[in-house]
Backbone and ligand atoms as CSV (ligand in chain L), in Angstrom:
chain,resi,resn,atom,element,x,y,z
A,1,UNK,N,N,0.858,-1.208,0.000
A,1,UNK,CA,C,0.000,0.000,0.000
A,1,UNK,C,C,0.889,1.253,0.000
A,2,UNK,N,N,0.706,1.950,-0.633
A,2,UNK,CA,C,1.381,3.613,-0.983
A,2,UNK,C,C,0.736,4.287,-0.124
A,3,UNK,N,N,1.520,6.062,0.335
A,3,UNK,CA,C,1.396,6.638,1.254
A,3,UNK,C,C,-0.244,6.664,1.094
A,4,UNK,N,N,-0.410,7.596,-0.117
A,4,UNK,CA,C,-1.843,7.886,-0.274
A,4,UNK,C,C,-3.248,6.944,0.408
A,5,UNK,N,N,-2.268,5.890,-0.063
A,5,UNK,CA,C,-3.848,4.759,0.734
A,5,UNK,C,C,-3.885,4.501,2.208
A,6,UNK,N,N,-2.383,4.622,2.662
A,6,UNK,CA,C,-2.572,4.650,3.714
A,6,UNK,C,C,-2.866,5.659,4.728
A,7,UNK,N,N,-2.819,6.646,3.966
A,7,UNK,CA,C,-3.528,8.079,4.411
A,7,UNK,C,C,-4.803,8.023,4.435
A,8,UNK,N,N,-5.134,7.495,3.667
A,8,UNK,CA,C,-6.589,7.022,3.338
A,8,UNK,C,C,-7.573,6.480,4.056
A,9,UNK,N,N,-6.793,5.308,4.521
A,9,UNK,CA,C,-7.036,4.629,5.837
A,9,UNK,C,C,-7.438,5.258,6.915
A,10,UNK,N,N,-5.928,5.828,7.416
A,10,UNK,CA,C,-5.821,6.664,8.521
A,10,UNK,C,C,-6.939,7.794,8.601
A,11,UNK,N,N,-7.687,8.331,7.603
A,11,UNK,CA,C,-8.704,9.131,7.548
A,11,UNK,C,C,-9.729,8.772,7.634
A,12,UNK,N,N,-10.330,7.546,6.881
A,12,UNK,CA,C,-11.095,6.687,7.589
A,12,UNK,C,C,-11.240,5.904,8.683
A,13,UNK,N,N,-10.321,5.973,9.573
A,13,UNK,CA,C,-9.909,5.523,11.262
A,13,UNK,C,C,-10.646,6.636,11.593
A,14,UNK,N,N,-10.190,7.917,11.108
A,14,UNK,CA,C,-10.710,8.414,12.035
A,14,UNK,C,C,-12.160,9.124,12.551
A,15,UNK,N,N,-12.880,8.259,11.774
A,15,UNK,CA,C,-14.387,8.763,11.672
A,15,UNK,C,C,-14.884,7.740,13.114
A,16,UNK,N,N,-14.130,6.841,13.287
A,16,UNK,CA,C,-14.238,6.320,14.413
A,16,UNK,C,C,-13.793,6.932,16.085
A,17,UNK,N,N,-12.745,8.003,16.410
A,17,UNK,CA,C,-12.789,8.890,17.215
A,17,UNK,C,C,-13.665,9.268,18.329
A,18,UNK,N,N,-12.973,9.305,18.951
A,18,UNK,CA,C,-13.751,9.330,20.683
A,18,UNK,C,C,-12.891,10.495,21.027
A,19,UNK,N,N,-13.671,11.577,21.043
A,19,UNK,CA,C,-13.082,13.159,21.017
A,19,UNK,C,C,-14.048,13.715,21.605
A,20,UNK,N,N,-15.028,13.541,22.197
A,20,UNK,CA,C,-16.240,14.721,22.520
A,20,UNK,C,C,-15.356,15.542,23.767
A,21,UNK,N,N,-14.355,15.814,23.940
A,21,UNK,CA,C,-14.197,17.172,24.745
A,21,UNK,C,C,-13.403,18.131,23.777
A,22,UNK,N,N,-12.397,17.415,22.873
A,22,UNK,CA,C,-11.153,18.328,22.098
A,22,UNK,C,C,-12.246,18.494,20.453
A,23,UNK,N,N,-13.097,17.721,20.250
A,23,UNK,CA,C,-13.650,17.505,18.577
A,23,UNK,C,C,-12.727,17.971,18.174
A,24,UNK,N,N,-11.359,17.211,18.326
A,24,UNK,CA,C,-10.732,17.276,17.221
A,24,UNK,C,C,-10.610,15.979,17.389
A,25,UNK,N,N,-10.689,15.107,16.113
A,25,UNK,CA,C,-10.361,13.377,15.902
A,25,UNK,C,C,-9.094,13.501,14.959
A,26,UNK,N,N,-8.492,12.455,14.955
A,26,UNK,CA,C,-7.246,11.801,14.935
A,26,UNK,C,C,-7.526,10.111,14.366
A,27,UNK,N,N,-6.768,9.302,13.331
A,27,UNK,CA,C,-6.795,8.555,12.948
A,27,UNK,C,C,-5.589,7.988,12.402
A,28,UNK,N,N,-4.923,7.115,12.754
A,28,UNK,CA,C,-3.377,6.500,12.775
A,28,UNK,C,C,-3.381,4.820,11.838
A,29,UNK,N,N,-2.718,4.186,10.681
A,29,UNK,CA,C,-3.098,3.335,10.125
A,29,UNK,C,C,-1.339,3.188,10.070
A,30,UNK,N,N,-1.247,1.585,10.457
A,30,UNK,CA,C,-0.147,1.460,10.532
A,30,UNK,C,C,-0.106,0.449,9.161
A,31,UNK,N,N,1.130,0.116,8.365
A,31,UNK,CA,C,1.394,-0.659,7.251
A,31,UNK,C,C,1.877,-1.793,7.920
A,32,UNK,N,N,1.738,-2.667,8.474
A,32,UNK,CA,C,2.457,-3.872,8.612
A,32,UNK,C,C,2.985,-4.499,7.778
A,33,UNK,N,N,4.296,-5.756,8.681
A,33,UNK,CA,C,5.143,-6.268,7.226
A,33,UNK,C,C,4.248,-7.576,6.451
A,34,UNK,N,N,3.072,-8.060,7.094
A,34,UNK,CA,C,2.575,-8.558,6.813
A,34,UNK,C,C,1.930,-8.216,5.688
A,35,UNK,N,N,1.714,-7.149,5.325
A,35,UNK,CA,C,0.559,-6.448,4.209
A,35,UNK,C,C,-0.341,-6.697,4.971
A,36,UNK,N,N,-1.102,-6.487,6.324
A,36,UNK,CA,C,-2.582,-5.582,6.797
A,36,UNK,C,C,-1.904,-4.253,6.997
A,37,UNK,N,N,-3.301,-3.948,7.397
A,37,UNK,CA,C,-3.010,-2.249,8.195
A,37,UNK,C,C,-3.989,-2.550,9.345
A,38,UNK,N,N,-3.142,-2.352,10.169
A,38,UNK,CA,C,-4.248,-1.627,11.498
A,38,UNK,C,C,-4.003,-0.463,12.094
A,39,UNK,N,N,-4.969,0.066,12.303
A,39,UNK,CA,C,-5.367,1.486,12.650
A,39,UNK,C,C,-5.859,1.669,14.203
A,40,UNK,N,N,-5.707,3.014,14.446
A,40,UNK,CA,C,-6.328,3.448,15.624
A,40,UNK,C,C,-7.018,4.767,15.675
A,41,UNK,N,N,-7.446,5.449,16.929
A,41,UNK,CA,C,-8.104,6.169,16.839
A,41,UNK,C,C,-7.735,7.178,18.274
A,42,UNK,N,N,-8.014,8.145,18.534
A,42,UNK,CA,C,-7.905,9.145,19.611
A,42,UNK,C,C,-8.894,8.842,20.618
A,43,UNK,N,N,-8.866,8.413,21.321
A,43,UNK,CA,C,-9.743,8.125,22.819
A,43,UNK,C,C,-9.451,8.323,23.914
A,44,UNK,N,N,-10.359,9.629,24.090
A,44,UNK,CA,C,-10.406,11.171,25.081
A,44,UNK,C,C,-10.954,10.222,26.655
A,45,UNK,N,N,-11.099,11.003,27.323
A,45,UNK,CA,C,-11.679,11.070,28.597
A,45,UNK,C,C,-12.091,11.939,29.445
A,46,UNK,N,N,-13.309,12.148,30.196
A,46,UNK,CA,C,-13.288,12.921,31.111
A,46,UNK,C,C,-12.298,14.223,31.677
A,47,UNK,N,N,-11.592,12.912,32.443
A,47,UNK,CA,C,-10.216,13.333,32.811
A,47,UNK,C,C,-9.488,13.422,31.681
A,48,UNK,N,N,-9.025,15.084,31.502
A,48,UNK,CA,C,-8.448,14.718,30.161
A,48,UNK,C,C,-6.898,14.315,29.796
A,49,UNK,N,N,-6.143,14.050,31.492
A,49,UNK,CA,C,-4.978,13.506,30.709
A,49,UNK,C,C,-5.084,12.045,30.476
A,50,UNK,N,N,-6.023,11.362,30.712
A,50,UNK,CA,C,-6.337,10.265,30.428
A,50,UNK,C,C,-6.027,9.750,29.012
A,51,UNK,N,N,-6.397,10.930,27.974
A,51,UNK,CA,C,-6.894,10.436,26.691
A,51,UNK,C,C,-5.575,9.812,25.955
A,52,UNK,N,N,-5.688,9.359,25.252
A,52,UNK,CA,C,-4.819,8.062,24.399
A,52,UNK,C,C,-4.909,8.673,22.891
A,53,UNK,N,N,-3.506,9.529,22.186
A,53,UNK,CA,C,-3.303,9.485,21.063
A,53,UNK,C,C,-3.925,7.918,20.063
A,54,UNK,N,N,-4.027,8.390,18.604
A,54,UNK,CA,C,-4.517,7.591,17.719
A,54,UNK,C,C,-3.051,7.104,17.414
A,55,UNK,N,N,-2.090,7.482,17.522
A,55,UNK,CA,C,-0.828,6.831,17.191
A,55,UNK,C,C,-0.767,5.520,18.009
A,56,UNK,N,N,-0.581,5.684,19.546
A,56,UNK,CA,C,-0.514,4.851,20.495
A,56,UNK,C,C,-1.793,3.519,20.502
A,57,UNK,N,N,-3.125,3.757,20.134
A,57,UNK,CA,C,-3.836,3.282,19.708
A,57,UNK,C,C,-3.690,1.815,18.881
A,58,UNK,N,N,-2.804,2.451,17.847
A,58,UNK,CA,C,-3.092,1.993,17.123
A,58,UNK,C,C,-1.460,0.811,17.337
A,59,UNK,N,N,-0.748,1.622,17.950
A,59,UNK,CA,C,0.672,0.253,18.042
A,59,UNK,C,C,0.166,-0.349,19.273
A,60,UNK,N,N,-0.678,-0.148,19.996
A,60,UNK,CA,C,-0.976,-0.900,21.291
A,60,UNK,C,C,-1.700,-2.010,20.331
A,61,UNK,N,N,-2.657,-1.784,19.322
A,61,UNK,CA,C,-3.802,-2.657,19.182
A,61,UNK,C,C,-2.720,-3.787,18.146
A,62,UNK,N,N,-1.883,-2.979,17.298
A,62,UNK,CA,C,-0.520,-4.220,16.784
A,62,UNK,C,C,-0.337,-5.103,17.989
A,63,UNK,N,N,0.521,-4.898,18.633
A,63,UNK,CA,C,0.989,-5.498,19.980
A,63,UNK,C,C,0.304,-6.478,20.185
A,64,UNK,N,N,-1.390,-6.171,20.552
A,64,UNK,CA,C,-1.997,-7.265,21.048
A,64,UNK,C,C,-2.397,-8.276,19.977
A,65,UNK,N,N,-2.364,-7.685,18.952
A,65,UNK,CA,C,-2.565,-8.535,18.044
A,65,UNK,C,C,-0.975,-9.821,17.734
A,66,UNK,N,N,-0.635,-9.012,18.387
A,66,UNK,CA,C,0.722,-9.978,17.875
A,66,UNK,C,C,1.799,-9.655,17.098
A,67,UNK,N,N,1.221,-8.391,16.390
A,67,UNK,CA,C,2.176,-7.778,15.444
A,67,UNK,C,C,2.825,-6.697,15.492
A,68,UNK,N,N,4.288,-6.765,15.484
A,68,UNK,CA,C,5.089,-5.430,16.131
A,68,UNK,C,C,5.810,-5.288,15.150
A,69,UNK,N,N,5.856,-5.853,13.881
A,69,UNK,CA,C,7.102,-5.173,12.812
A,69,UNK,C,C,6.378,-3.990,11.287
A,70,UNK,N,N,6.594,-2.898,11.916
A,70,UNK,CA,C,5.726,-2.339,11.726
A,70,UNK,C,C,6.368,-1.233,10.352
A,71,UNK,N,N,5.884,-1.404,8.983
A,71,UNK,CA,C,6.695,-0.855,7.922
A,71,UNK,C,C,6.444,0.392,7.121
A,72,UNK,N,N,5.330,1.365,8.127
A,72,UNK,CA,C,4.927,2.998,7.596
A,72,UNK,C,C,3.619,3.364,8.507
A,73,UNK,N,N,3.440,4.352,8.757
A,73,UNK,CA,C,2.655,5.189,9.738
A,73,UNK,C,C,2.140,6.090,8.895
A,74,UNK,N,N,0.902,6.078,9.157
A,74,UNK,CA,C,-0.043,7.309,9.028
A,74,UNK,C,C,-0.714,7.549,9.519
A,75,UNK,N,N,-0.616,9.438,9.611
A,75,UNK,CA,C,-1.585,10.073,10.658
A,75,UNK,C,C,-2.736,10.838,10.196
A,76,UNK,N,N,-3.483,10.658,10.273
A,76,UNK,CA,C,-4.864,11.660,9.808
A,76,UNK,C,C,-5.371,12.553,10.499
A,77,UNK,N,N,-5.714,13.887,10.504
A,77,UNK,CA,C,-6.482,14.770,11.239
A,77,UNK,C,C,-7.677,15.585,10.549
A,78,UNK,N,N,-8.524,14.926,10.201
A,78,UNK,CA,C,-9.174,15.765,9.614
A,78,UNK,C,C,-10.301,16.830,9.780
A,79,UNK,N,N,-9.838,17.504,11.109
A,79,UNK,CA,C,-10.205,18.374,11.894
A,79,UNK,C,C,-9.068,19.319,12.107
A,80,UNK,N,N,-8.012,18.835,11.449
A,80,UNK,CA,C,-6.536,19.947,11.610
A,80,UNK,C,C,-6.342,20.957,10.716
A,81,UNK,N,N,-6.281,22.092,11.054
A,81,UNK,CA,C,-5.594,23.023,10.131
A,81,UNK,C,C,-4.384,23.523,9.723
A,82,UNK,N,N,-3.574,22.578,11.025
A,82,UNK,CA,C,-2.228,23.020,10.911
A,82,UNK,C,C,-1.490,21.774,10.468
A,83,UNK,N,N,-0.099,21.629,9.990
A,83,UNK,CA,C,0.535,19.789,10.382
A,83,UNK,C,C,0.283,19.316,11.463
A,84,UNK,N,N,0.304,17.848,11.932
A,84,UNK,CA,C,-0.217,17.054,12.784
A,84,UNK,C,C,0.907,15.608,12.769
A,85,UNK,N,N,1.840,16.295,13.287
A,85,UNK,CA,C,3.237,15.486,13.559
A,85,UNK,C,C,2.818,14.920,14.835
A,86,UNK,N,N,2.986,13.439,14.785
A,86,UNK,CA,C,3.096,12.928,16.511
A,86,UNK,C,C,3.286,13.591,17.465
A,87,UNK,N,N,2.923,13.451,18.760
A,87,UNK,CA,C,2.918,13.880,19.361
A,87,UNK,C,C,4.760,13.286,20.520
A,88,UNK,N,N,5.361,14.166,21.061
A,88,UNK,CA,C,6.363,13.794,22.174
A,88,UNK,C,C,6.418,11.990,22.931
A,89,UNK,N,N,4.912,11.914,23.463
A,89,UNK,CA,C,5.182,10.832,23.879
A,89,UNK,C,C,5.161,9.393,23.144
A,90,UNK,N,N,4.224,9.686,21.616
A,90,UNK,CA,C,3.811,9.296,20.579
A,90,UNK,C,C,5.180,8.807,20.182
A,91,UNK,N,N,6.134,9.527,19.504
A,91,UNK,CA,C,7.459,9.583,19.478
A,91,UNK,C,C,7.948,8.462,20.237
A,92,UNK,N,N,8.052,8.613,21.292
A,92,UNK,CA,C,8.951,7.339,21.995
A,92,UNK,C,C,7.939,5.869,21.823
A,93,UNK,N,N,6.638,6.007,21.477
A,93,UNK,CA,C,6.228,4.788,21.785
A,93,UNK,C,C,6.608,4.352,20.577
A,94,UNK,N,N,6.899,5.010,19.771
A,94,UNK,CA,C,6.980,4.916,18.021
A,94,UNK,C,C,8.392,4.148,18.058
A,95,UNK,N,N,8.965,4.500,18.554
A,95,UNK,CA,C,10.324,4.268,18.341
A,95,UNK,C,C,10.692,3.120,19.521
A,96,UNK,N,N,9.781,2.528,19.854
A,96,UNK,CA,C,10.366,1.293,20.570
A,96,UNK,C,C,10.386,0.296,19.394
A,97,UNK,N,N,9.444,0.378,18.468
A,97,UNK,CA,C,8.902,-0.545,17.496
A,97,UNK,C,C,9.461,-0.629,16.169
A,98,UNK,N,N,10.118,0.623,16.014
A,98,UNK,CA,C,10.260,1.821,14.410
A,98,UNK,C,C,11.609,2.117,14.274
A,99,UNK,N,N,12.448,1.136,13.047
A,99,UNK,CA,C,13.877,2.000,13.301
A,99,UNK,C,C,13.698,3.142,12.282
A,100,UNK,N,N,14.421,3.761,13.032
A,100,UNK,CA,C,14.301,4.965,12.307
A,100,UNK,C,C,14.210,5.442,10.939
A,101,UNK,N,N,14.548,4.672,9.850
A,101,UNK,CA,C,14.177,4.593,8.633
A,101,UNK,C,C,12.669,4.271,8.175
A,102,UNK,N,N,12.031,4.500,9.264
A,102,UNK,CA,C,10.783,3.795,9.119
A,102,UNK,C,C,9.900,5.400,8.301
A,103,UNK,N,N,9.164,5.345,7.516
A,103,UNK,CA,C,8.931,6.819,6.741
A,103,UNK,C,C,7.026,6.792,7.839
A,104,UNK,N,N,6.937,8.170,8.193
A,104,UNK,CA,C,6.017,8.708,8.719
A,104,UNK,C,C,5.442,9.545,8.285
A,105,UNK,N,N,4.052,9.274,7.684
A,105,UNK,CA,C,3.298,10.845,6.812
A,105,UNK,C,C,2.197,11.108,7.540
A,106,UNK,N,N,2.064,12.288,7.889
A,106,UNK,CA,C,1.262,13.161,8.890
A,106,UNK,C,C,0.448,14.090,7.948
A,107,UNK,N,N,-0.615,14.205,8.172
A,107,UNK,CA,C,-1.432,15.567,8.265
A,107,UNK,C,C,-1.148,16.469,7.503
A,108,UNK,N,N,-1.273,17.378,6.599
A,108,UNK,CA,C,-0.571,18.964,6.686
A,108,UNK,C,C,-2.049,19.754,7.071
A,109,UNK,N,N,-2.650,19.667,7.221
A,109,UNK,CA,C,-3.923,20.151,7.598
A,109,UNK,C,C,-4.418,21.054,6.638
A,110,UNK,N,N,-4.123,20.606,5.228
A,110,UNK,CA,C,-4.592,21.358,4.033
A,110,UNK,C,C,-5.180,20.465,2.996
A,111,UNK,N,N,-5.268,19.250,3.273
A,111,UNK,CA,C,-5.648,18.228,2.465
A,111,UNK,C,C,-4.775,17.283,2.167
A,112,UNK,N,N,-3.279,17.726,2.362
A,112,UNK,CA,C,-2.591,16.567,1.885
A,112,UNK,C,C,-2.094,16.038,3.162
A,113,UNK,N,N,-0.087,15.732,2.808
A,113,UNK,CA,C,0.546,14.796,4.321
A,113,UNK,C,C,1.550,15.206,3.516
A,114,UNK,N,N,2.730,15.353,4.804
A,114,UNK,CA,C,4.040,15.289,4.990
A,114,UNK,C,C,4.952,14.239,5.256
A,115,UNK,N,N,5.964,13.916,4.379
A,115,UNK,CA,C,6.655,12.692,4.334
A,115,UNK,C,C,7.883,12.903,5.328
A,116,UNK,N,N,7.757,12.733,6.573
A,116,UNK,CA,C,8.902,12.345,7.439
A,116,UNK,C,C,9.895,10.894,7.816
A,117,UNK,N,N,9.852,11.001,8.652
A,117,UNK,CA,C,10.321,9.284,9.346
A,117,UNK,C,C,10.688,9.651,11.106
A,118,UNK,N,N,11.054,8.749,10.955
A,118,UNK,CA,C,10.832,8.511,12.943
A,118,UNK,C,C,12.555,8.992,13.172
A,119,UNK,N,N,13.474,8.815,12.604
A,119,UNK,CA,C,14.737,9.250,12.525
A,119,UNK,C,C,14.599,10.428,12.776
A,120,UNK,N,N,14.103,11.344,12.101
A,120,UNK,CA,C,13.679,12.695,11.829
A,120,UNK,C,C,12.539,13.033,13.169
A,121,UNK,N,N,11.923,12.448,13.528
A,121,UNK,CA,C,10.944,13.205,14.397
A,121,UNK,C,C,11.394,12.866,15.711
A,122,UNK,N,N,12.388,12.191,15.601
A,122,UNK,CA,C,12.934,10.999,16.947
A,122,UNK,C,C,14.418,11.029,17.093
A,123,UNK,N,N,15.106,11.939,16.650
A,123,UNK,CA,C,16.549,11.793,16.883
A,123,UNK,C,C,17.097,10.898,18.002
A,124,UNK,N,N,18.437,11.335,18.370
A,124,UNK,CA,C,19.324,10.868,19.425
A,124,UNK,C,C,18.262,10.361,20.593
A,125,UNK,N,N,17.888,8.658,19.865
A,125,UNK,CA,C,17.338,8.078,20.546
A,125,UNK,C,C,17.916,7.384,21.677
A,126,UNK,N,N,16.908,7.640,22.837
A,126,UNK,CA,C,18.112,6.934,24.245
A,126,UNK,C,C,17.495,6.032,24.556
A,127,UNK,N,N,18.708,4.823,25.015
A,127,UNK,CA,C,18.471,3.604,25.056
A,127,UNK,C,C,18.083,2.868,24.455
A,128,UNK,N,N,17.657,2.851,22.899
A,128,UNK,CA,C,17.217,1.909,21.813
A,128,UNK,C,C,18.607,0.618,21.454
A,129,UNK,N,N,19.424,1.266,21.690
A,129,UNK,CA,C,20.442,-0.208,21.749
A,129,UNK,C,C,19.941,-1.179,22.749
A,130,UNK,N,N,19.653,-0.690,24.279
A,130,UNK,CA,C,18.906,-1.374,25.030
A,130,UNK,C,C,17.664,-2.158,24.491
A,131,UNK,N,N,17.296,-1.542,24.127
A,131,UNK,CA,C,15.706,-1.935,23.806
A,131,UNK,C,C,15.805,-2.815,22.753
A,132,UNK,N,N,16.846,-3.024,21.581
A,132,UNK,CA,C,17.229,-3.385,20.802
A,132,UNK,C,C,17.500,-5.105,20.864
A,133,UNK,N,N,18.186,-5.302,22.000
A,133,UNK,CA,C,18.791,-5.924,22.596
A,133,UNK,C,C,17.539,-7.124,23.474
A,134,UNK,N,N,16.391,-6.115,23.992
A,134,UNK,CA,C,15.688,-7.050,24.589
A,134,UNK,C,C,14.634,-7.828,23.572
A,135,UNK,N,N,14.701,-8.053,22.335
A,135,UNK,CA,C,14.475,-8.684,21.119
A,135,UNK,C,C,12.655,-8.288,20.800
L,1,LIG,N1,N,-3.954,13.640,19.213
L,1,LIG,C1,C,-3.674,12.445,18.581
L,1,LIG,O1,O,-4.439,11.480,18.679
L,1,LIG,N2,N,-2.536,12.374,17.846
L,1,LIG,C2,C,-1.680,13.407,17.624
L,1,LIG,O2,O,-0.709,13.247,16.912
L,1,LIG,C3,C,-1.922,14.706,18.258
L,1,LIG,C4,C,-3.086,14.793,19.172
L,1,LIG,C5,C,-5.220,13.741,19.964
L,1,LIG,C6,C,-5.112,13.846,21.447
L,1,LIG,C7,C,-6.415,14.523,21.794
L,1,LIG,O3,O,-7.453,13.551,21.881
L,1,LIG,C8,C,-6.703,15.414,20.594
L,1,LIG,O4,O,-5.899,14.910,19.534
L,1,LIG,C9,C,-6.396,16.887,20.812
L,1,LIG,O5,O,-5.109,17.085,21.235
């Protein structure tokens, strides 16, 4: 699957969104090496530091599924007006999973997406040799 579709995806994730305090939704479609995609979604709370990025979402729901080798990211916002780059903590969860060559297209909040990677949004990663290591 090419960026576009998986943007695609990720935009259709996110009609699924659990946002009623921010209405802004978020939709994350990961490429697996398998050829699926699974996706996630932004799920807010009350309490609002509770709420759970669509990035995290969506590598938690890999995980349980079983699947952690994970070969392109996409983020959807289609409530954004601005770019919609991961978020800080997003970032590290990204990069337990993601070597850095891994390409990341986000949002531009104009209709299209920006072609990054986790190298780039994730520099001087600490402790990933560690992490590396625990297989
Ligand atoms: N959000 C994401 O799901 N991903 C991002 O990359 C940025 C922000 C969510 C968190 C919260 O539910 C809403 O967007 C507003 O910040």
């Amino acid at each position: 699957m090419n960026a576009e579709e998986l943007m695609k995806e990720a935009t259709k994730a996110a009609e699924n969104a659990y946002a009623p305090y921010s209405k802004f939704r978020v939709g994350a479609a990961l490429q697996m090496a398998d050829g699926t995609v699974i996706t996630g979604v932004n799920v807010e709370n009350r309490s609002f530091g509770l709420s759970n990025c669509a990035e995290r979402t969506a590598i938690f729901t890999a995980v349980n599924q079983g699947k952690k080798d994970i070969k392109g990211i996409a983020i959807a916002g289609p409530d954004a007006w601005e770019p919609l780059p991961p978020c800080g903590a997003c970032r590290q969860v990204i990069s337990e999973f993601c070597p850095a060559d891994t390409p990341v297209y986000y949002d531009n909040g104009n209709g299209g997406f920006i072609t990054s990677s986790v190298g780039e949004l994730y520099p001087a990663n600490s402790l990933m040799d560690m992490a590396e290591k625990k297989s």
